[in-house]
C-alpha positions as CSV (number, residue, x, y, z in Angstrom):
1,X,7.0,-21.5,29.8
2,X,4.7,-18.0,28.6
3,X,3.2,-16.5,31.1
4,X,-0.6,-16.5,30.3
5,X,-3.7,-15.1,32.0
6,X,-7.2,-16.5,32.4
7,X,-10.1,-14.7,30.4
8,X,-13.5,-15.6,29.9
9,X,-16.3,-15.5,27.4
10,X,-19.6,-17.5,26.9
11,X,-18.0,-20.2,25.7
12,X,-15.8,-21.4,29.1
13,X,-12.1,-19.7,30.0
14,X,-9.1,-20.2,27.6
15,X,-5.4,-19.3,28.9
16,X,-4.6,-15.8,26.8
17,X,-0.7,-15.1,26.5
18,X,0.2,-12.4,29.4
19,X,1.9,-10.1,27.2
20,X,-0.5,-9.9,24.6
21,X,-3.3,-6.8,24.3
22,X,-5.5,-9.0,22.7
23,X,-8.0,-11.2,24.4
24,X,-9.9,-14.8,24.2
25,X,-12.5,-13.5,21.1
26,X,-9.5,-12.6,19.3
27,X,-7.8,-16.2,20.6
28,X,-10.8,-18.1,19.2
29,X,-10.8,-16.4,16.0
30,X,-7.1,-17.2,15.2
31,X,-8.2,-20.9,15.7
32,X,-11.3,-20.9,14.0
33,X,-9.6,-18.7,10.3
34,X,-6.4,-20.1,9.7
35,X,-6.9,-18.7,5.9
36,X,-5.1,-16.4,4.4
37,X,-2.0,-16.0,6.8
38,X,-2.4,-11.8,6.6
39,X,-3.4,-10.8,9.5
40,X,-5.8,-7.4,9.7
41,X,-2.5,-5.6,11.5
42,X,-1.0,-5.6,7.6
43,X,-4.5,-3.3,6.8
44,X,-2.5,-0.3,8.2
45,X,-5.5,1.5,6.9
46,X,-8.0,-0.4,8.5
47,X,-6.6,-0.7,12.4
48,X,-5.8,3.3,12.0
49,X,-9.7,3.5,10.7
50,X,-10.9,1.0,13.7
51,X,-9.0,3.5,15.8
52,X,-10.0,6.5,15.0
53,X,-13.9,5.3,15.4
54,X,-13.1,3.6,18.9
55,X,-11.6,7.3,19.4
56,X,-14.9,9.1,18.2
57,X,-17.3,7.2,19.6
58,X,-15.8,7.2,23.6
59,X,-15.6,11.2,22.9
60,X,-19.3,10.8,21.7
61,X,-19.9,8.6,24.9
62,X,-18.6,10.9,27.6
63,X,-20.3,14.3,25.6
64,X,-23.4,12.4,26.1
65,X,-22.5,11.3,29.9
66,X,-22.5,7.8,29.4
67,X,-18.8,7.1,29.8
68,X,-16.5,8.9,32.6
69,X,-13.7,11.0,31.8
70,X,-10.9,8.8,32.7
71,X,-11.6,6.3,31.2
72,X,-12.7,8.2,27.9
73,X,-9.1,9.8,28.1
74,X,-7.6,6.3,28.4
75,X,-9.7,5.0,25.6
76,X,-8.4,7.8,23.5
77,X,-4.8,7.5,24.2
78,X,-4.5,3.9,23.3
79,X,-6.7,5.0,20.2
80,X,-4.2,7.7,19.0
81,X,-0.9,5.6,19.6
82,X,-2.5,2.1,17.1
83,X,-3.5,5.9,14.9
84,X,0.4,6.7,15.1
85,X,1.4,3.1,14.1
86,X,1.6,1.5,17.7
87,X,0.6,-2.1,18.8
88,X,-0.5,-3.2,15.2
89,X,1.5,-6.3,15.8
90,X,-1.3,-7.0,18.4
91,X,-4.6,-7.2,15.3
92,X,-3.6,-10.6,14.2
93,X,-6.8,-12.0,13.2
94,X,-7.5,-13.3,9.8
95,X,-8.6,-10.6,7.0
96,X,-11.0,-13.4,5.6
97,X,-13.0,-14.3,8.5
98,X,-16.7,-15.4,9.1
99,X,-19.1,-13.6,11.1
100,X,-19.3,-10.4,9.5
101,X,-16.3,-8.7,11.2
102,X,-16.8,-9.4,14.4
103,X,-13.4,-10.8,15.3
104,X,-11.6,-8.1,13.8
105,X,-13.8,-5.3,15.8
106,X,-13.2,-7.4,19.0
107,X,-9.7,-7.7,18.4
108,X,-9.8,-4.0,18.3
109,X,-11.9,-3.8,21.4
110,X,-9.6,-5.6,23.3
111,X,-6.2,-4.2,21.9
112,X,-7.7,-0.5,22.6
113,X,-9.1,-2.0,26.4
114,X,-6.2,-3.5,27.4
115,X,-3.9,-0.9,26.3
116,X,-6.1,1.7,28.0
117,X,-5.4,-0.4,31.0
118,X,-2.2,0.1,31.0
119,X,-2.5,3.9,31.0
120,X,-5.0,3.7,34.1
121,X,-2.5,1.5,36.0
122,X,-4.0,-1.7,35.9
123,X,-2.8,-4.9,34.6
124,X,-4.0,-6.7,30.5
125,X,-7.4,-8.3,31.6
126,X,-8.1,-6.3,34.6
127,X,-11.4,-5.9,32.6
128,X,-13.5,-4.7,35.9
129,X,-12.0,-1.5,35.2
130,X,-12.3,-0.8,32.0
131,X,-14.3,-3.3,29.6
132,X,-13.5,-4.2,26.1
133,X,-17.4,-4.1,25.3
134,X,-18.8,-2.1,27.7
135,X,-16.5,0.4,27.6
136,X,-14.6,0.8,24.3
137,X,-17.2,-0.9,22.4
138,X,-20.4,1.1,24.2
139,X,-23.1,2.4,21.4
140,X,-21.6,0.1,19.1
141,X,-22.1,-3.1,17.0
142,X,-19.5,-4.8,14.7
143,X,-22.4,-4.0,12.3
144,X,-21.9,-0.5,12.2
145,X,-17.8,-0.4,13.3
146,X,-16.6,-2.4,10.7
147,X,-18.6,-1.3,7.2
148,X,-17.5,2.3,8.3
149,X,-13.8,1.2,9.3
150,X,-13.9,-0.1,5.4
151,X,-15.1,3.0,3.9
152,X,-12.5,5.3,5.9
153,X,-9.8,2.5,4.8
154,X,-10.8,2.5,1.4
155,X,-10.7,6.7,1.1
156,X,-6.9,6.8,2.0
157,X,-6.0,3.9,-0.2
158,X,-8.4,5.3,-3.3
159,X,-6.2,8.7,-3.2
160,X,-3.4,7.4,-2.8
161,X,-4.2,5.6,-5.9
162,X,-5.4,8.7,-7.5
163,X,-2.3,10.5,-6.7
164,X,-0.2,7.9,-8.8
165,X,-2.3,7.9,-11.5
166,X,-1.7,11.6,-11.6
167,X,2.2,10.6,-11.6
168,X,2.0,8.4,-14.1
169,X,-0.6,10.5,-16.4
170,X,2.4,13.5,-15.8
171,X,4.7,11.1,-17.3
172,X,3.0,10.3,-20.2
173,X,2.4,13.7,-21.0
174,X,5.9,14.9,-21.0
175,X,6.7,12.0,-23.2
176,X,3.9,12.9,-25.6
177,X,5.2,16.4,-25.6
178,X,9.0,15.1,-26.4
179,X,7.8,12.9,-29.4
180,X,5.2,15.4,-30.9
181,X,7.7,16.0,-34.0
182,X,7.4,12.1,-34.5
183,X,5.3,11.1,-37.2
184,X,5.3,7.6,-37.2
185,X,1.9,5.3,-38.7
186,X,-1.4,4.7,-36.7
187,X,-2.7,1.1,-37.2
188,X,-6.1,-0.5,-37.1
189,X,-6.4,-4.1,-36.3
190,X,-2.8,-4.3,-36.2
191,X,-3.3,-2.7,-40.0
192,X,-1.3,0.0,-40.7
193,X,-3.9,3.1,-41.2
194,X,-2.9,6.4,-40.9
195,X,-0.1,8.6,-40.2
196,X,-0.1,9.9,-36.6
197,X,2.7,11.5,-34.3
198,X,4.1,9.3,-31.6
199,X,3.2,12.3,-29.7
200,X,-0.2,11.8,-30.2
201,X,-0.1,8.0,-29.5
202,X,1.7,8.9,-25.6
203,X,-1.0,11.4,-25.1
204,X,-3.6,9.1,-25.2
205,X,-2.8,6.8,-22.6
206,X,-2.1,10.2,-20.8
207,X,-5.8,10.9,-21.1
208,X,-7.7,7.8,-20.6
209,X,-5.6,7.8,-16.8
210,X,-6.8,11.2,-16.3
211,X,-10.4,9.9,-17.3
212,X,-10.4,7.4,-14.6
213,X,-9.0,9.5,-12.1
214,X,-11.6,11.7,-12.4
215,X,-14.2,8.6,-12.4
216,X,-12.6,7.4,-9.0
217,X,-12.8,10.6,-7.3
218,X,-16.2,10.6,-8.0
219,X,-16.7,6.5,-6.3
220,X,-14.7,7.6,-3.7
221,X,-17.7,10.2,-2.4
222,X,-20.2,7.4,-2.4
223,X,-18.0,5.8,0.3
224,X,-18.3,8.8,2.2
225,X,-21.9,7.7,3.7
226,X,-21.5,5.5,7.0
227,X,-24.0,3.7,9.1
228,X,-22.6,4.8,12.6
229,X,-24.9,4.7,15.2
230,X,-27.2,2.1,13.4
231,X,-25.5,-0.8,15.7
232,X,-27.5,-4.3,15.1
233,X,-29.6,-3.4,12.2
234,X,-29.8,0.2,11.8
235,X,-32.7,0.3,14.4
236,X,-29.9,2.3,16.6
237,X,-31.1,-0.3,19.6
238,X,-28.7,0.7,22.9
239,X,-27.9,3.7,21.6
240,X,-28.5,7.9,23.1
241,X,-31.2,9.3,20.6
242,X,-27.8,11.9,19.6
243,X,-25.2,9.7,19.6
244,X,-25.5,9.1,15.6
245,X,-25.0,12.4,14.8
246,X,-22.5,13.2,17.5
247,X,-20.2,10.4,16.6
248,X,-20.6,11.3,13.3
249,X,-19.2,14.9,14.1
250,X,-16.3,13.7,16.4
251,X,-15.5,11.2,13.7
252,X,-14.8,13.5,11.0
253,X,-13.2,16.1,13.8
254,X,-10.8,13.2,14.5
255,X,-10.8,11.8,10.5
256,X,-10.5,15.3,8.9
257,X,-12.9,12.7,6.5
258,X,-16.2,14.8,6.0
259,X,-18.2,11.3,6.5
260,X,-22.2,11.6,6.5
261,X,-24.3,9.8,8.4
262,X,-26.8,7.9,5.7
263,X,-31.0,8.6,5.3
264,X,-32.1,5.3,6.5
265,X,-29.4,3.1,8.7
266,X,-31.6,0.4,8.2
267,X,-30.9,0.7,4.6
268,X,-27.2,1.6,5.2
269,X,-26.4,-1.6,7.2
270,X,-27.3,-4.2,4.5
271,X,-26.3,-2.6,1.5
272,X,-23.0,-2.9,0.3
273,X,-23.7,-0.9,-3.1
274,X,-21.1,1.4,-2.8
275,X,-18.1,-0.8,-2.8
276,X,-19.7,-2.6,-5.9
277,X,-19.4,0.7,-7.6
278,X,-15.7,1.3,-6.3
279,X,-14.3,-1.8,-7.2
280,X,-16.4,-1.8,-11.2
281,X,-14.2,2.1,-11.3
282,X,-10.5,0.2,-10.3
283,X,-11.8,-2.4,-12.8
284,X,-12.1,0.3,-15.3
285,X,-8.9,1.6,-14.3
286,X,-7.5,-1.9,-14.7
287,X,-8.6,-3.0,-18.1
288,X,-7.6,0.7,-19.4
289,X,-3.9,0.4,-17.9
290,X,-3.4,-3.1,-19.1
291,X,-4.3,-1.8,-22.8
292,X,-1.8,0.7,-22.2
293,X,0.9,-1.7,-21.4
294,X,-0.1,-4.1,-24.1
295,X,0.4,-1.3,-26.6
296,X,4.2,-0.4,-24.6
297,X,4.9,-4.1,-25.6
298,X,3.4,-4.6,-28.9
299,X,5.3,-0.8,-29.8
300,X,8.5,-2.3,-28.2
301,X,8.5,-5.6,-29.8
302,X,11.2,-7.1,-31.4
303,X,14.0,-5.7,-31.2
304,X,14.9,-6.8,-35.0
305,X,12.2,-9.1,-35.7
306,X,9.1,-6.7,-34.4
307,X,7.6,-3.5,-34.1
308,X,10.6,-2.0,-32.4
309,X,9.4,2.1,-32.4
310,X,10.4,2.4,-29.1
311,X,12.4,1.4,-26.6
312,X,11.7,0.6,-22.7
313,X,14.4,0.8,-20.5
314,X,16.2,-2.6,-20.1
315,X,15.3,-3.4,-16.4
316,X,17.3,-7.0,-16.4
317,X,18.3,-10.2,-17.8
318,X,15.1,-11.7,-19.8
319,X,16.5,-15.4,-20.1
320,X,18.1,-17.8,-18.6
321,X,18.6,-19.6,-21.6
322,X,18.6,-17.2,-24.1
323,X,21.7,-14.7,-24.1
324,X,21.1,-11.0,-24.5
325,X,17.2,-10.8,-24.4
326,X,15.6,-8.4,-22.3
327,X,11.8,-8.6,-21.8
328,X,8.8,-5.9,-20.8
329,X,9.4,-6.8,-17.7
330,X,7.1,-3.8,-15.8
331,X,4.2,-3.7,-18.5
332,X,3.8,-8.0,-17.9
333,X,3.7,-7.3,-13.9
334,X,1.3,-4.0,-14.1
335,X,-1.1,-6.9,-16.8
336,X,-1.1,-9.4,-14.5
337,X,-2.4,-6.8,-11.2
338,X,-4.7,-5.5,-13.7
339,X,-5.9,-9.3,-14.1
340,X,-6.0,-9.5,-10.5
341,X,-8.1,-7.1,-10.0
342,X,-10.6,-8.0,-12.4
343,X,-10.9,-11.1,-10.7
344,X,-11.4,-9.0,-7.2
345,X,-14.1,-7.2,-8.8
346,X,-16.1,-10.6,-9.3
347,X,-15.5,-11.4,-6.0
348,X,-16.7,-8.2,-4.9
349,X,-19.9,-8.4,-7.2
350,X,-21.0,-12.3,-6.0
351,X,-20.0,-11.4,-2.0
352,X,-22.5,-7.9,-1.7
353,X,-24.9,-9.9,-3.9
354,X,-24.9,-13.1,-1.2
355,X,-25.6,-11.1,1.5
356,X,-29.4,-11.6,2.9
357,X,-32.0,-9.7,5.2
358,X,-30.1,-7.0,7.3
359,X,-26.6,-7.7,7.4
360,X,-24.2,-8.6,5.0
361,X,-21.8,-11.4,6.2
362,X,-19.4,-11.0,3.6
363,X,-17.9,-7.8,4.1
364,X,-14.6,-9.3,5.1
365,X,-13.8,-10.5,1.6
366,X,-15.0,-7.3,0.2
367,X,-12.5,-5.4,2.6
368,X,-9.8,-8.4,1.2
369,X,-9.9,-8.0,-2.1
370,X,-11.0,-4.0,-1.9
371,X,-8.0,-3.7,-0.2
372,X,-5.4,-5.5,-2.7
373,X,-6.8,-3.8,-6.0
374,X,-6.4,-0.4,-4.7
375,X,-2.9,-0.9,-2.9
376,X,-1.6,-3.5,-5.8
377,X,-2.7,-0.4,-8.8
378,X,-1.2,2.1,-6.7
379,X,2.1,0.2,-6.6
380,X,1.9,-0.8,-10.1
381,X,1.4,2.5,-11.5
382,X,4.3,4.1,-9.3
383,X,6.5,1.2,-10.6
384,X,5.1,1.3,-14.2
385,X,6.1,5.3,-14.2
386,X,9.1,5.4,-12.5
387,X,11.1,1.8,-14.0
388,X,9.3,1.9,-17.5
389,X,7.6,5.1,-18.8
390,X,10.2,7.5,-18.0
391,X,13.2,6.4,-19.6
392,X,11.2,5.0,-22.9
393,X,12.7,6.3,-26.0
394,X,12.1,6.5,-30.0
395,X,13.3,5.0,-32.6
396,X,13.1,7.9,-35.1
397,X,14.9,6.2,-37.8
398,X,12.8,3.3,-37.6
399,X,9.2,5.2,-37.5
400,X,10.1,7.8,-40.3
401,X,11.2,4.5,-42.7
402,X,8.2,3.3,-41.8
403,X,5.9,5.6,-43.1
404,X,8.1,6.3,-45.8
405,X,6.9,2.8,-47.2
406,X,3.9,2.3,-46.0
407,X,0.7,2.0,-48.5
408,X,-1.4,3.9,-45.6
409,X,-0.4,7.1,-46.4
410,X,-2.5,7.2,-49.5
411,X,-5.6,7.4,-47.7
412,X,-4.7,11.4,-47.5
413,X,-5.0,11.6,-51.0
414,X,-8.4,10.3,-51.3
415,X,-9.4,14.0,-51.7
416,X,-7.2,14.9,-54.5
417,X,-7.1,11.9,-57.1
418,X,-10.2,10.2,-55.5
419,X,-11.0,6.4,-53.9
420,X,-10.6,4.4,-57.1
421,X,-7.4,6.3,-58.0
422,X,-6.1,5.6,-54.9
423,X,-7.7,2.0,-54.1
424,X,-5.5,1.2,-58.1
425,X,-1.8,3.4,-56.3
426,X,-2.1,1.6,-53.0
427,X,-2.5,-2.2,-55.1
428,X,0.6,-1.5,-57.2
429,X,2.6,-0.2,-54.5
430,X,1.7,-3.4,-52.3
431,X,2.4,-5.4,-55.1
432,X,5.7,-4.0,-56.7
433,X,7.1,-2.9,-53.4
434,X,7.6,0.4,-54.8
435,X,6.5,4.1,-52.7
436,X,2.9,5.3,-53.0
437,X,4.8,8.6,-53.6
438,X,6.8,7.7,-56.7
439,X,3.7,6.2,-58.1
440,X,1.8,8.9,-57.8
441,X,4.1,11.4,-59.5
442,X,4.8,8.7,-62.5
443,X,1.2,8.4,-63.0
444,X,0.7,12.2,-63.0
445,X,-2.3,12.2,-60.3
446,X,-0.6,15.1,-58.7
447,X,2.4,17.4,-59.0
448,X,5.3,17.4,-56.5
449,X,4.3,20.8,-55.6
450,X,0.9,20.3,-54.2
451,X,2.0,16.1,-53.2
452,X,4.9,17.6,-51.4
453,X,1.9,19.8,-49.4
454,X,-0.4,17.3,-49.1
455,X,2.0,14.7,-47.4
456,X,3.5,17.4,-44.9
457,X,3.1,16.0,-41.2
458,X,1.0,18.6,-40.1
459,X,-1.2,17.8,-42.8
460,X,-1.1,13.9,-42.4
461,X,-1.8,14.6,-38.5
462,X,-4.6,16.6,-38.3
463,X,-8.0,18.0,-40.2
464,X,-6.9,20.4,-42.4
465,X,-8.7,23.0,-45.3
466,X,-8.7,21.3,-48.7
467,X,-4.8,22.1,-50.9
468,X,-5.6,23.8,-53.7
């Protein structure tokens, strides 16, 4: 039989498991939001967030001499240990849950209470001593604890997101540096167009990351506004007239986060514009990383029968049927996150728009699906860098043939023998098969001399003064 012990709330007594740190609120909840099956101890981010505000706020408290010293110390133990990984086991609500978070900040309340228990000597539940809302949860609401617990959550997970973009961007600008003697040609709806260097193609995708990283930093200070100390509605109700802006203070002193307090709490506790904007930058990020790898495949096609101007490293078998194929195997998993979060990012739009009056109810799936594109993008662009974009290689042979015989290079000799000229070179070639370059000598458009110039790479790459 397990051991249990009797705790109360205002709905009757339930039997709570002895050895567990959390209470009957965070009992009920596991009955009432059997959903996803992640509990809000796998939001490592979150609990350490929740913890470091419990933390704050009883250092707030006992500055402002509404919470004793022993109990503040106790309060702040318990808070550092779930900080240094402790006791996460014990958050085991839901992520998506109804009633706007509450569950998950009582879950802390009573993990941190409980715990802090235990460091004053007293037994899980002993509850006259120290409180899990009286105490841990004094000058708070869920209103305020858990929006701000999102945004400190969200900061670590956005740069840690940023910092493998920055990998990955690195990686594709050494490989753009390796094939910048590449001249292979650029195509326009899947036309072939121009000659480029492969170099040039690899330092694009190189770019548009470090784009978005620089977009991302820039969503990541609008997070940076909390609505501590506005408790039910913003009002600040039950709160010392300086406990905003202390809290505020030992919260970053605790955070190393330089967190704000907002203009107008009232304001700050329904609106839910700033994650709107976070997750539309990660969809941004998305759709841009997902063209990226569709161009890796399309590039990589083949190998016989396609594209084939480069290779990505052969990760495993791609078949079961089939012998010898290998697939693009880390470009199709980094598509499908970027489809995911796409879909997170409607979720996100519909839940901060559904929310009405003061409070937003929703914030749980926002946190849910906030969560998984940031963490899900990190881990795809450390896997897309470090299993696909590092070992890709080019098939020179392949990329000089094909602009050898391809029609597009006449377009850089519009200047010399003119459109109609080059429109009647670029027919015949198409339709005898034979090289835009042995057409144009036979014709006598140009001699070899000044074709020879005009055709160079560096010419066909970039603007260049007229050949006389």
């Amino acid at each position: 039989m397990i051991q249990t012990r009797i705790e109360h709330d205002l709905l009757g007594d339930r039997a709570v498991p002895a050895h567990a740190y959390w209470g009957v609120h965070t009992l009920r909840a596991v009955e009432n939001f059997p959903i996803s099956g992640q509990p809000i101890g796998q939001a490592t981010d979150l609990i350490a967030a929740l913890a470091a505000i419990k933390q704050a706020a009883a250092l707030a408290n006992a500055d402002l001499g509404l919470l004793d010293g022993a109990r503040r110390d106790a309060i702040v133990a318990a808070c550092e240990e779930i900080r240094a990984g402790k006791l996460h086991d014990q958050f085991v609500v839901d992520q998506i849950q109804g009633g706007a978070g509450t569950s998950t900040n009582m879950n802390a309340n009573e993990v941190i209470a409980n715990r802090a228990l235990e460091i004053l000597g007293h037994e899980k539940g002993a509850y006259r001593f120290l409180h899990p809302n009286e105490h841990v949860n004094l000058s708070q609401s869920t209103n305020d604890v858990y929006p701000t617990a999102l945004r400190l959550a969200a900061w670590a997970g956005i740069h840690r997101l940023i910092a493998a973009m920055g990998s990955l961007r690195g990686a594709f600008a050494e490989k753009a540096g390796a094939f910048s003697d590449i001249l292979k040609m650029g195509r326009t709806q899947l036309q072939e167009a121009v000659p480029m260097t492969l170099g040039q193609e690899f330092n694009t995708f190189a770019i548009m990351l470090g784009e978005d990283e620089l977009r991302l930093a820039e969503a990541a200070q609008l997070i940076l506004e909390i609505n501590l100390g506005a408790t039910a509605i913003g009002t600040g109700i039950t709160t010392h007239p300086d406990y905003a802006e202390r809290v505020r203070a030992r919260l970053a002193e605790v955070t190393g986060i330089p967190v704000i307090t907002a203009a107008d709490l009232v304001e700050a506790t329904q609106d839910c514009g700033a994650f709107v904007q976070v997750s539309g930058v990660l969809k941004r990020v998305a759709v841009k990383l997902s063209k990226t790898c569709n161009d890796l495949r399309l590039l990589s096609s083949g190998p016989r029968a396609g594209f084939n101007e480069i290779n990505l490293p052969a990760k495993q078998a791609g078949s079961s049927i089939m012998p010898g194929k290998v697939n693009p195997v880390i470009p199709e998993v980094v598509n499908q996150v970027a489809f995911e979060v796409i879909g997170n990012d409607v979720t996100i739009s519909f839940a901060a728009e559904g929310g009405q009056l003061q409070l937003n109810a929703f914030e749980p799936i926002i946190a849910y699906s906030l969560f998984r594109s940031v963490s899900h993008l990190t881990a795809a662009c450390k896997t897309l860098e470090e299993n696909c974009v590092r070992g890709i290689t080019a098939n020179r042979d392949k990329l000089r043939e094909t602009v050898e015989k391809s029609i597009g290079i006449v377009t850089a000799l519009n200047p010399y023998i003119g459109y109609a000229a080059a429109t009647e070179v670029a027919l015949e070639a198409h339709r005898s098969g034979r090289g835009v370059y042995e057409l144009v000598l036979e014709k006598g458009l140009m001699s070899k001399e000044r074709l020879d110039a005009v055709l160079r790479p560096d010419m066909l790459t970039r603007p260049q003064a007229f050949v006389a």
